[in-house]
SEFI-27967 format. One record per residue (C-alpha): residue number from 0; residue in three letters; x, y, z. Coordinates in steps of 0.5 Angstrom, whole numbers, m for minus. Example, Ala and Ser with C-alpha at 12.3 -4.5 7.8 and 13.67 -1.06 7.14 Angstrom:
BEGIN
<atom 0; "ala"; <25; m9; 16>>
<atom 1; "ser"; <27; m2; 14>>
END
This chain:
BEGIN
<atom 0; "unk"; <31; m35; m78>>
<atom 1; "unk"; <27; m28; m81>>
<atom 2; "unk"; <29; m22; m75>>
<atom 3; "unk"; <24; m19; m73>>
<atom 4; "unk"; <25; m12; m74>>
<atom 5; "unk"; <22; m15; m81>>
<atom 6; "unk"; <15; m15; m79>>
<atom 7; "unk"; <13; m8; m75>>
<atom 8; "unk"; <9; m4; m77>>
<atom 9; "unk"; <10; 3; m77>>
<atom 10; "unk"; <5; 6; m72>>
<atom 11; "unk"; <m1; 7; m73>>
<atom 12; "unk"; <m2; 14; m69>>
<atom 13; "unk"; <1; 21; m71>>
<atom 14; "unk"; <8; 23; m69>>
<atom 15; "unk"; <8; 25; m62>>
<atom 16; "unk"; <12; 31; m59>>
<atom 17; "unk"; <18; 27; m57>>
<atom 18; "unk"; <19; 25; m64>>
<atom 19; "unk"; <22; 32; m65>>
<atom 20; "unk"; <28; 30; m61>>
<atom 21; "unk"; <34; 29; m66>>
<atom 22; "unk"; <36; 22; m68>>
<atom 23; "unk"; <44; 23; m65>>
<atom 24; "unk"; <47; 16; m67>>
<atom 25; "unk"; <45; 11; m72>>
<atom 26; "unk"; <44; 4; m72>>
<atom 27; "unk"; <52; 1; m72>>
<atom 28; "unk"; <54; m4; m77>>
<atom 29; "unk"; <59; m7; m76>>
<atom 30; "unk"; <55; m11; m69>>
<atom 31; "unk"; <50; m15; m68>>
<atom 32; "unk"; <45; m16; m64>>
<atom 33; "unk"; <40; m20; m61>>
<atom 34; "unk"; <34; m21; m65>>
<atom 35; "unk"; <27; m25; m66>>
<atom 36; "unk"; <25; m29; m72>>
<atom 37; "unk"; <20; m36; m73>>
<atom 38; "unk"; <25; m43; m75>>
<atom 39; "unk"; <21; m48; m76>>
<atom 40; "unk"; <14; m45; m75>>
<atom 41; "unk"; <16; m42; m67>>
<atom 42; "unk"; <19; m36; m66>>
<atom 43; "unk"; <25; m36; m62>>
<atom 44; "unk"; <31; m31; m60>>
<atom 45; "unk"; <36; m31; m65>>
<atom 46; "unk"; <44; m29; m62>>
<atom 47; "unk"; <48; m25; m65>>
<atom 48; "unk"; <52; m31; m69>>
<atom 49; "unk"; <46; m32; m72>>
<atom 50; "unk"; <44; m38; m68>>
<atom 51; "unk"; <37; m40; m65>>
<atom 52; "unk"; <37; m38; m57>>
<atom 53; "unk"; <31; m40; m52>>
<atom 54; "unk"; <33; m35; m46>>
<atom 55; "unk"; <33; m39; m40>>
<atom 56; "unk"; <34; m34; m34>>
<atom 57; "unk"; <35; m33; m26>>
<atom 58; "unk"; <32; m26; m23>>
<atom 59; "unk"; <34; m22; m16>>
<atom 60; "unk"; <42; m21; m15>>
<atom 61; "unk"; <43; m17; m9>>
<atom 62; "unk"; <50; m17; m6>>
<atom 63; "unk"; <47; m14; 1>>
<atom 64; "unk"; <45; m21; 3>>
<atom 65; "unk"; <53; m23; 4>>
<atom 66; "unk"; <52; m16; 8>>
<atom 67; "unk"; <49; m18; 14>>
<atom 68; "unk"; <54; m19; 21>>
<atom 69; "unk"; <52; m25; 21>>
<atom 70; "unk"; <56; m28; 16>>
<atom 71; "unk"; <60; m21; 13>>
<atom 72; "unk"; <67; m24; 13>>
<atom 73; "unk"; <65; m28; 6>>
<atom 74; "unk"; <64; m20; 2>>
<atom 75; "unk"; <70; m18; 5>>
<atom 76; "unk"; <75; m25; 5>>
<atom 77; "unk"; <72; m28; 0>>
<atom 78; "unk"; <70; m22; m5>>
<atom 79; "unk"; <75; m16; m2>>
<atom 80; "unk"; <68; m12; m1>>
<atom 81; "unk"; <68; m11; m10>>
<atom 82; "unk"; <62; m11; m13>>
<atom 83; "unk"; <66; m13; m19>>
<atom 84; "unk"; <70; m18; m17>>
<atom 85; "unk"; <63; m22; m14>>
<atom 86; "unk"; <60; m22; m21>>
<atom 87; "unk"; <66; m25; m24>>
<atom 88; "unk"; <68; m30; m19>>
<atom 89; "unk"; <60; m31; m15>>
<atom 90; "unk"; <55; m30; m20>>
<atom 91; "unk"; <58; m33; m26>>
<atom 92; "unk"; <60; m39; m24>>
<atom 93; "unk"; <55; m41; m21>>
<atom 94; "unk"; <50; m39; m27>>
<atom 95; "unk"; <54; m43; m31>>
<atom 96; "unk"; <54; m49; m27>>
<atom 97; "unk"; <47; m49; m26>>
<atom 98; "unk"; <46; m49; m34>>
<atom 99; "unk"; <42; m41; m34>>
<atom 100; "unk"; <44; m38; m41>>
<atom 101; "unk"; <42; m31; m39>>
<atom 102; "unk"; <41; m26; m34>>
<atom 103; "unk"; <33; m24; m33>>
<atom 104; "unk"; <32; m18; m29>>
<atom 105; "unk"; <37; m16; m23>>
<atom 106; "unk"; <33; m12; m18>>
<atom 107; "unk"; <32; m16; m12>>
<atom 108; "unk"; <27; m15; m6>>
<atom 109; "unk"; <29; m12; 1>>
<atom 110; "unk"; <25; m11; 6>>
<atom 111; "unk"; <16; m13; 5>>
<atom 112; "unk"; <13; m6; 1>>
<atom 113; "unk"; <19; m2; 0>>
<atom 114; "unk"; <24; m1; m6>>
<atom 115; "unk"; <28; m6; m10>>
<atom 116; "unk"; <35; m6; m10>>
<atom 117; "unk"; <38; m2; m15>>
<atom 118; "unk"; <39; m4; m22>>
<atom 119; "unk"; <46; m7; m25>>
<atom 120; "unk"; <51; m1; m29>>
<atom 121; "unk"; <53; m2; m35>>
<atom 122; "unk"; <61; m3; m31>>
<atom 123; "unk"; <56; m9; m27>>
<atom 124; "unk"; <53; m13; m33>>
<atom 125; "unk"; <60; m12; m37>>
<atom 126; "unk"; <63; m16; m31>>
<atom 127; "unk"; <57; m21; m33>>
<atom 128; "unk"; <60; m22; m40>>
<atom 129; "unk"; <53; m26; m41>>
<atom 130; "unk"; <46; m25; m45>>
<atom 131; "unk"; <42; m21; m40>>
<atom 132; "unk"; <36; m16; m40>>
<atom 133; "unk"; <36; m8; m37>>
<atom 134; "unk"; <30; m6; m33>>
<atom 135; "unk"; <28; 2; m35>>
<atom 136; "unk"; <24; 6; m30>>
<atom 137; "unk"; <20; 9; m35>>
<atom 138; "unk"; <13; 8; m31>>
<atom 139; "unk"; <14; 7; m22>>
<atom 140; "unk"; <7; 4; m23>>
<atom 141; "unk"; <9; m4; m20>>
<atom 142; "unk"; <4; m8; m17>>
<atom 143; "unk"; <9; m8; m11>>
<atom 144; "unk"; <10; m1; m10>>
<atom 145; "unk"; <6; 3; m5>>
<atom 146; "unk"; <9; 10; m5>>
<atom 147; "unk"; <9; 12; m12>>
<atom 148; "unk"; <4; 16; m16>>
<atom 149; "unk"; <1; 15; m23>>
<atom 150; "unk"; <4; 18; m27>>
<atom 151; "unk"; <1; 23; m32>>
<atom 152; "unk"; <2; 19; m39>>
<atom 153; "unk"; <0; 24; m43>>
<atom 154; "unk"; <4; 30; m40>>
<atom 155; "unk"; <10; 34; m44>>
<atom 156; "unk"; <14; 32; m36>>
<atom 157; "unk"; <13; 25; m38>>
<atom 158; "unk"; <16; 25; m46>>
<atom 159; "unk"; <22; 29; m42>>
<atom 160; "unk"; <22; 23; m37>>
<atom 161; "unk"; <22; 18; m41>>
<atom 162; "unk"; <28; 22; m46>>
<atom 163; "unk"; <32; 23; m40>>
<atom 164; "unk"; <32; 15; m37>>
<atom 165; "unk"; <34; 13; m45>>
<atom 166; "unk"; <40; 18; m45>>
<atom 167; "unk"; <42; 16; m39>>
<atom 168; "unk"; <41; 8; m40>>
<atom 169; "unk"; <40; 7; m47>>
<atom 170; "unk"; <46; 10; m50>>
<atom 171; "unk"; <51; 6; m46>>
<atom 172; "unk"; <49; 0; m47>>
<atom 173; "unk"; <46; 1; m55>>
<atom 174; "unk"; <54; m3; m58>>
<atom 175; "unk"; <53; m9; m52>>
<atom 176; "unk"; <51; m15; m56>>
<atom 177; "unk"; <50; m19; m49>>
<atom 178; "unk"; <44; m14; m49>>
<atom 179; "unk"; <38; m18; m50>>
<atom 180; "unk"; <33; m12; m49>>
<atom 181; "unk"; <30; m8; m45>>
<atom 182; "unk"; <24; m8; m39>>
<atom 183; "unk"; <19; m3; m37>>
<atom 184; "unk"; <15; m5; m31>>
<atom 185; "unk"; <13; m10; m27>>
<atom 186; "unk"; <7; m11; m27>>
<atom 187; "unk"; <3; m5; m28>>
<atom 188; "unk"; <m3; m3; m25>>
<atom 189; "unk"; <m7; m1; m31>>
<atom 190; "unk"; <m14; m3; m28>>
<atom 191; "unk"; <m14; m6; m21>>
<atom 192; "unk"; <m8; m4; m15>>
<atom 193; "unk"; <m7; m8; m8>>
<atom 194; "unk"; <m9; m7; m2>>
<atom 195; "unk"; <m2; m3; 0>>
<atom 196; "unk"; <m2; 2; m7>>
<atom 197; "unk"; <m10; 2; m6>>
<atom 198; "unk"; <m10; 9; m5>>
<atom 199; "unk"; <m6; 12; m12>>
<atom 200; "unk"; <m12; 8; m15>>
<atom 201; "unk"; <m11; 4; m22>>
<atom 202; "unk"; <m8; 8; m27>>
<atom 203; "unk"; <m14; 7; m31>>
<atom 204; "unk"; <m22; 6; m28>>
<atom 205; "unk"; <m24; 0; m30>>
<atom 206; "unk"; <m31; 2; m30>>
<atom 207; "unk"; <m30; 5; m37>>
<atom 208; "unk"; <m29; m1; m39>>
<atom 209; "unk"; <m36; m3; m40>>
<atom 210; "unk"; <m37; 1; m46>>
<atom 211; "unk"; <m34; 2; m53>>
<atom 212; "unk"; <m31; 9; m51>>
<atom 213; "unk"; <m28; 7; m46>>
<atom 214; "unk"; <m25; 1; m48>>
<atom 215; "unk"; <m23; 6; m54>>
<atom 216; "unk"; <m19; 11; m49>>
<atom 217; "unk"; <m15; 5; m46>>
<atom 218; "unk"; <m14; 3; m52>>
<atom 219; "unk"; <m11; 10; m55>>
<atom 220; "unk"; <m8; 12; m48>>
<atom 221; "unk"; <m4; 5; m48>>
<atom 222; "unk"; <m1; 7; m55>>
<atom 223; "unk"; <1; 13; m53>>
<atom 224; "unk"; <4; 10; m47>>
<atom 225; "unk"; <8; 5; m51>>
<atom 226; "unk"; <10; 10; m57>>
<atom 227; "unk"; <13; 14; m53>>
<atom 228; "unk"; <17; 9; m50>>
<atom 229; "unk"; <19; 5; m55>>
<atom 230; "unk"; <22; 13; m59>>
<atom 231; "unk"; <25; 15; m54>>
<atom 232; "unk"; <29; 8; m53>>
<atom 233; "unk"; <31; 9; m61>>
<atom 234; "unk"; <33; 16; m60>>
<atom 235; "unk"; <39; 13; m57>>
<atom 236; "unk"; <39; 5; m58>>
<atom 237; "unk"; <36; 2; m65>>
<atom 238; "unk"; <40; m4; m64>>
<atom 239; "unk"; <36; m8; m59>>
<atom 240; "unk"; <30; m11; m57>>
<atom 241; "unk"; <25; m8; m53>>
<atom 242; "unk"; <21; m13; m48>>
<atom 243; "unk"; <16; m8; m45>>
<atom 244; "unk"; <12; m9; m39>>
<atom 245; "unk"; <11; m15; m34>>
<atom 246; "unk"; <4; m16; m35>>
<atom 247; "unk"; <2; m20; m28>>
<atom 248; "unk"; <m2; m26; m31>>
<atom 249; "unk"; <m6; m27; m26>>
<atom 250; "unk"; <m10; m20; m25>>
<atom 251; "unk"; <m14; m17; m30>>
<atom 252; "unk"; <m11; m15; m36>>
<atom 253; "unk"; <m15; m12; m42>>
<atom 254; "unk"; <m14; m14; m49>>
<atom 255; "unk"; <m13; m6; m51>>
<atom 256; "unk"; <m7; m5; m47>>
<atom 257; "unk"; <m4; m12; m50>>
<atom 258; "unk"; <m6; m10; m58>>
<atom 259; "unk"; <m4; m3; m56>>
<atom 260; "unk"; <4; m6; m55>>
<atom 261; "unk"; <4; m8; m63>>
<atom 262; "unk"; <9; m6; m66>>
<atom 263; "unk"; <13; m2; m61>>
<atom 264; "unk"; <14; m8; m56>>
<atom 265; "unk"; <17; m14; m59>>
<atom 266; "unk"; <14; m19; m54>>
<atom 267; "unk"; <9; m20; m50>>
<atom 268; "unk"; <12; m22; m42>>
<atom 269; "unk"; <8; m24; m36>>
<atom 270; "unk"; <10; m25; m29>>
<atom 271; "unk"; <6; m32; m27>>
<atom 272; "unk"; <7; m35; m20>>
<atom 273; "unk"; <1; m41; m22>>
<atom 274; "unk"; <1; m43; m28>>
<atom 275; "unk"; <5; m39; m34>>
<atom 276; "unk"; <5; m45; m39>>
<atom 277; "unk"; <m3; m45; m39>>
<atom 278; "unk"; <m3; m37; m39>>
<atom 279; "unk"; <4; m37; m45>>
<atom 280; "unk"; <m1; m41; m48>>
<atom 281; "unk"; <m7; m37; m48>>
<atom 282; "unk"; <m4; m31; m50>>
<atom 283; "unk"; <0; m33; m56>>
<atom 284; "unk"; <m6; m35; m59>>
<atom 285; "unk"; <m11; m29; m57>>
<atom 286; "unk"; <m4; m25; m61>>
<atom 287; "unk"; <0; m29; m65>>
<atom 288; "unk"; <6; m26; m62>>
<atom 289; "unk"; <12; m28; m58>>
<atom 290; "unk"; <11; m29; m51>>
<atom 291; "unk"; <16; m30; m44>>
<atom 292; "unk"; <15; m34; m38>>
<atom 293; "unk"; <19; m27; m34>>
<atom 294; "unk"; <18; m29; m27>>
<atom 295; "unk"; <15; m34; m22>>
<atom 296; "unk"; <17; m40; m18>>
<atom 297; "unk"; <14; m44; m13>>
<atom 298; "unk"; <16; m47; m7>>
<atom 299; "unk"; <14; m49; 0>>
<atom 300; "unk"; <18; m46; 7>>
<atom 301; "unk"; <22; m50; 11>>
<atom 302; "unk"; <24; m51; 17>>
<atom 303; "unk"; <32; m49; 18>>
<atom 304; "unk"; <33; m53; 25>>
<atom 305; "unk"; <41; m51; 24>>
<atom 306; "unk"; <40; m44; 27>>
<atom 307; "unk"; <44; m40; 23>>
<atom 308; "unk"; <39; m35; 21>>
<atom 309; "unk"; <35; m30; 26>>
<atom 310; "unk"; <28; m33; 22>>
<atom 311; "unk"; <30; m40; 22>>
<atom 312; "unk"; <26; m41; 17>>
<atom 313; "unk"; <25; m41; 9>>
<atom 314; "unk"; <22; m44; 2>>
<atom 315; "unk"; <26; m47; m2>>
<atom 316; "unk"; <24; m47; m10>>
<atom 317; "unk"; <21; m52; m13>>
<atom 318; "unk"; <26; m56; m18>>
<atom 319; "unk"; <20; m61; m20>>
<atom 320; "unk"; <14; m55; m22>>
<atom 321; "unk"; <20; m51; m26>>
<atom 322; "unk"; <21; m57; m30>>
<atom 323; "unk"; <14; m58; m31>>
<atom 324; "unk"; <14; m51; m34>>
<atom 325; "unk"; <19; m51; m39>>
<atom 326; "unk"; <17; m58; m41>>
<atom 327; "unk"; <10; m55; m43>>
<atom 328; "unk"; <13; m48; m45>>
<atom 329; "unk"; <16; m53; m51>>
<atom 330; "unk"; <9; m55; m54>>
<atom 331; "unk"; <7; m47; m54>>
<atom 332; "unk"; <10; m44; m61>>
<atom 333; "unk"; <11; m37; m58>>
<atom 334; "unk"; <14; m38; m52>>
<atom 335; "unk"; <21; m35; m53>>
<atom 336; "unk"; <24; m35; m45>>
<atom 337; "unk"; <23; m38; m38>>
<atom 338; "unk"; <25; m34; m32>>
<atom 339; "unk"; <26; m36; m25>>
<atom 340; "unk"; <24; m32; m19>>
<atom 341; "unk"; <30; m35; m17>>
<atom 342; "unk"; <33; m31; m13>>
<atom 343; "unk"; <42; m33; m13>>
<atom 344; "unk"; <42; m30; m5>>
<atom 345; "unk"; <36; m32; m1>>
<atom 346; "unk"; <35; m26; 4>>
<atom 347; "unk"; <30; m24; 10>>
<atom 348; "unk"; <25; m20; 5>>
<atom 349; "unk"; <24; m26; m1>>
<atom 350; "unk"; <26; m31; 4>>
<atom 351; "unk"; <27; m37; m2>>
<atom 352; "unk"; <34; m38; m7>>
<atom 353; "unk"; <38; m42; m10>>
<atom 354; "unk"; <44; m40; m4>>
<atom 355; "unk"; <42; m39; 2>>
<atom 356; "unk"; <46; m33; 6>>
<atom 357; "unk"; <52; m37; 8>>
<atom 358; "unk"; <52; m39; 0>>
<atom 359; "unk"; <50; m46; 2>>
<atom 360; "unk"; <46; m49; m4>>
<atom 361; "unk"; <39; m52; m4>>
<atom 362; "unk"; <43; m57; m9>>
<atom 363; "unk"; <36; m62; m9>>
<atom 364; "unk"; <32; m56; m12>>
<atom 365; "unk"; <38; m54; m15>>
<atom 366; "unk"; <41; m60; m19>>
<atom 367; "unk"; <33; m61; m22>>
<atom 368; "unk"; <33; m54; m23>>
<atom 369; "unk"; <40; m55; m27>>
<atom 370; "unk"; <38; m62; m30>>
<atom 371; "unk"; <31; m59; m34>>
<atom 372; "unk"; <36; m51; m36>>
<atom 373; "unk"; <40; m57; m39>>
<atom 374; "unk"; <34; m61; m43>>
<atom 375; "unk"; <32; m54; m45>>
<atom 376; "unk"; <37; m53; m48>>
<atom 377; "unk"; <38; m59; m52>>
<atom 378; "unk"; <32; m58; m54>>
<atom 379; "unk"; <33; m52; m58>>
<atom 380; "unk"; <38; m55; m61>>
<atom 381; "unk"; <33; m59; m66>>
<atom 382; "unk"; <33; m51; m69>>
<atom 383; "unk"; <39; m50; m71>>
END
C-alpha cells in the first residue's frame, strides 16, 4: 500500500506569516501511524501494522445522558460517577459487540441550537484504547451554531488562533497510534446559513460566484484557510492525518473550496443525511481523492408506550438504510470510511441512539447495524 503523504504536493502559495513559528518536534520514528494509500485500485486507511483499514464509526458520546434524575442511579452505581470508568466498561464493550472499529467524532447534541457536548481529552480517548478521530476548532462556522461569528481568515488573530488550538491539541496527542486524524468543522457555512445563523451571513457571498473573480477569490481565501490550518497542525504533529472539514452534502458546495483543501487535507468528508453513496461517488470523481461517509443516519419516531421517558417518544436508527449505505460504498473506489450519527445514549435533543436513557438497546436496528459493520469488515479483508 503506497502512504499517502507520497502524493502531496508542496502548496502552491507563498509561505504565510504562521510559517514563521518554529518546527519544535520532528516526526517520531520510532512509531506508526495511520496513513493512506491505494491496494488494488481503491484507496483505503492503512493501520499502523500496515494492514488495510475501512473505518467503520459511531459519532455523539455524552455521558450526561445517564445524568438525568430519572435514571442517575446507573452513573453512580454502575460507573461510580468516573468518566473514565464508563468509557472502559460502558462505551467499548458495546462498540466491539456492535462490530464499530472506530470512533468518528464524540460531541454530541444537548439541547435544539445550542452547544454540543464537549470534545473527549487526550486522558478520555486514551480510556478508548480504540482508532478514532479528534475535532479541532479552528473555525465555530458550523451549520448549527447560531451564536458565533465568522471569523476573519485572513487576520494575524486568526494564524495565532489556530497555533493556540494545535499547541494545546496536537502536541498531546502527536506519538497516539490510535489517532486516526484530525476534523475542522461540521459543515461550514462557506456559501449559504440557516435560519437561525442567518444574520452572520455566509462566510463568503455567494453572489461573487457569478464571476471568474469572484470564483477566484474563494478559491484563494479557502487556500489560505486550509494552509493555515494544515502548518499549524504540523507545527506540533507531523504524524497524523488531517481529515479537515465535514462538508454538508446537501447544500451548495463550490468546486473552489474543494480544490482549495488539495494538498493540505488528506480526504474529502461529507456530512449526508440522504444519500452519501450516490454523493461519495460524485465527488471522488469530480476529484479523484479519497472521501468519507462522516456522519448521517435515518430513521423514523416511534412511540414509547412504556412511559419511562417525560417525551415518550424517539426515532430509532434505520438498520436496513445504513446496510444499504456501506454496501454501495463498496462500489465507489474512494470511499475510505462510513460514520453513523449514532448516537451511543440517546437524549432528549437528538432523540435517536442505539441505547436509550436507561441503556436499553434498539437490539432490532442494532443487530442489522452490527451484521453489515461485520460484511464490511469482511470485505476489507480481500485487500490485505
Amino acid at each position: 500500500m503506497t502512504n499517502r503523504r507520497t502524493f502531496i504536493k508542496a502548496a502552491s502559495v507563498a509561505a504565510l506569516s504562521a510559517a514563521s513559528f518554529p518546527n519544535i518536534f520532528a516526526a517520531n520514528q520510532s512509531k506508526s501511524f495511520f496513513t493512506l494509500g491505494k491496494v488494488k485500485g481503491r484507496w483505503l486507511f492503512q493501520t499502523p501494522d500496515k494492514k488495510p483499514f475501512f473505518s467503520l464509526a459511531l459519532n455523539h458520546f455524552d455521558s450526561a445522558t445517564l445524568r438525568y434524575p430519572e435514571n442517575e442511579h446507573i452513573w453512580r452505581e454502575k460507573y461510580g460517577n468516573d468518566q473514565i470508568r464508563w468509557i472502559k466498561e460502558g462505551v467499548v464493550p458495546r462498540l466491539k459487540e456492535w462490530e464499530f472499529n472506530s470512533v468518528g467524532w464524540v460531541q454530541e447534541v444537548t439541547v435544539k441550537q445550542q452547544a454540543h457536548s464537549e470534545n473527549w481529552s487526550y486522558e478520555e480517548y486514551q480510556a478508548l484504547d480504540m482508532p478514532y478521530f479528534h475535532m479541532l476548532p479552528f473555525i465555530e462556522s458550523h451549520s448549527w451554531n447560531p451564536w458565533h461569528k465568522n471569523a476573519d481568515l485572513r487576520s494575524s488573530s486568526f494564524e495565532d488562533w489556530c497555533d493556540y488550538v494545535a499547541r494545546s491539541n496536537c502536541s498531546r496527542f502527536r506519538d497516539d497510534p490510535n489517532l486516526i486524524g484530525y476534523w475542522y468543522s461540521d459543515c461550514p457555512t462557506w456559501t449559504w446559513n440557516r435560519s437561525h445563523n442567518k444574520w452572520r451571513g455566509p462566510m463568503f457571498d455567494p453572489d461573487k460566484l457569478k464571476t471568474k473573480a469572484g470564483r477566484q477569490e474563494l478559491y484563494d481565501l479557502a487556500r489560505h484557510y486550509y494552509q493555515v490550518t494544515h502548518d499549524a497542525i504540523h507545527r506540533y504533529d507531523p504524524n497524523h492525518l488531517i481529515m479537515g472539514d465535514r462538508y454538508e452534502a446537501n447544500m451548495p458546495l463550490p468546486i473552489e473550496i474543494v480544490n482549495a483543501s488539495e494538498g493540505l487535507v488528506d480526504v474529502v468528508s461529507f456530512q449526508d443525511f440522504k444519500d452519501p453513496a450516490t454523493h461519495l461517488a460524485e465527488w471522488h470523481k469530480k476529484t479523484g481523492r479519497p472521501v468519507l461517509w462522516a456522519d448521517g443516519a435515518q430513521g423514523a419516531a416511534i412511540d414509547d408506550h412504556t412511559g419511562r421517558y417525560p417525551t415518550h417518544s424517539y426515532k430509532e436508527n434505520n438498520g436496513a438504510w445504513y446496510a444499504e449505505m456501506l454496501n454501495g460504498l463498496q462500489s465507489i473506489p474512494g470511499a475510505v470510511g462510513a460514520h453513523l450519527c449514532g448516537a451511543f445514549l440517546r437524549n432528549r435533543a437528538r432523540t435517536r441512539g442505539l441505547l436509550g436513557e436507561q441503556e436499553e438497546p434498539d437490539t432490532t436496528n442494532n443487530d442489522l447495524i452490527r451484521a453489515a459493520n461485520r460484511d464490511m469488515s469482511n470485505w476489507v479483508k480481500r485487500f490485505s
